[in-house]
N, C-alpha and C positions, 0 to 999 in steps of 0.2 A: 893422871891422865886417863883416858877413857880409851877402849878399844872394841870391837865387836867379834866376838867370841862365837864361831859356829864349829862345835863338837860331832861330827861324822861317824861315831864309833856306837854300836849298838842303835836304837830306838833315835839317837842325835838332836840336839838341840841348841840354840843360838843365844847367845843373852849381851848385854853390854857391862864390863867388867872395867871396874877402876887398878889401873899397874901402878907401879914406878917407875918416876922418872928414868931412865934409863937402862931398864930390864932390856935382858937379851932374849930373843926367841926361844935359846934355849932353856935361859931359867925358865922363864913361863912355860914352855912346855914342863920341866921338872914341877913345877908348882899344880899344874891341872891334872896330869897323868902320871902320877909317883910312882904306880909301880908297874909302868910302860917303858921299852924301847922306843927309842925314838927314831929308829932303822928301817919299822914297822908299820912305819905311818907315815903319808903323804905331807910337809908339813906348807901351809902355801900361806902368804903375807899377800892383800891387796890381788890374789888369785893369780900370784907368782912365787915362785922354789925358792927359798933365800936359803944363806948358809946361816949355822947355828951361833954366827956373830953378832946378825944383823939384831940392831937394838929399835925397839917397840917406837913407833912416834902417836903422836894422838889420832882417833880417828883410824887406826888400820884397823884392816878388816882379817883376821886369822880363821885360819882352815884347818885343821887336823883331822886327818883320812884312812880309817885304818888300809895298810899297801895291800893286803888279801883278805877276802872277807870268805870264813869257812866254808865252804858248801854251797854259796851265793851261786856259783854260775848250775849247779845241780838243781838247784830250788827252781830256778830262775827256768831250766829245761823241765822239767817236770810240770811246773804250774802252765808254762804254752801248750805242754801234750795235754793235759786236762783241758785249759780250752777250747782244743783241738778235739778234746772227747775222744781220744789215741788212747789213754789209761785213767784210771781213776782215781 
């Protein structure tokens, strides 16, 4: 079966990826991020939180988010003060 695969972590990117029949969220998270927590990460089905039961149907659409992203919200204020022409 088929499912749509959007990867959130670093640069991120989306693809459609053939499972098995009856993969659980969790294996597929094991299978794409091996050597990831899965504690660490948003993980969302059809753009809602399931538990690490729920088993894959055709067509869902999967999200994995890293839960903090390093120095994002720093980056994030320093590049406003540069627009802001505040610092350089």
């Amino acid at each position: 079966m088929k499912i749509f695969f959007v990867n959130n972590q670093g640069g991120g990117y989306a693809e459609t990826l053939d499972v098995a029949d009856g993969m659980s969220i969790k294996a597929f998270f094991d299978r794409q991020m091996p050597n990831a927590r899965a504690d660490q990460y948003a993980i969302r089905v059809n753009r809602n939180p399931v538990d690490s039961d729920y088993v894959l149907r055709d067509g869902d659409r999967v999200t994995i988010t890293p839960a903090k992203i390093a120095g994002a919200i720093k980056r994030a204020v320093r590049t406003a003060l540069r627009w802001l022409r505040i610092v350089k």
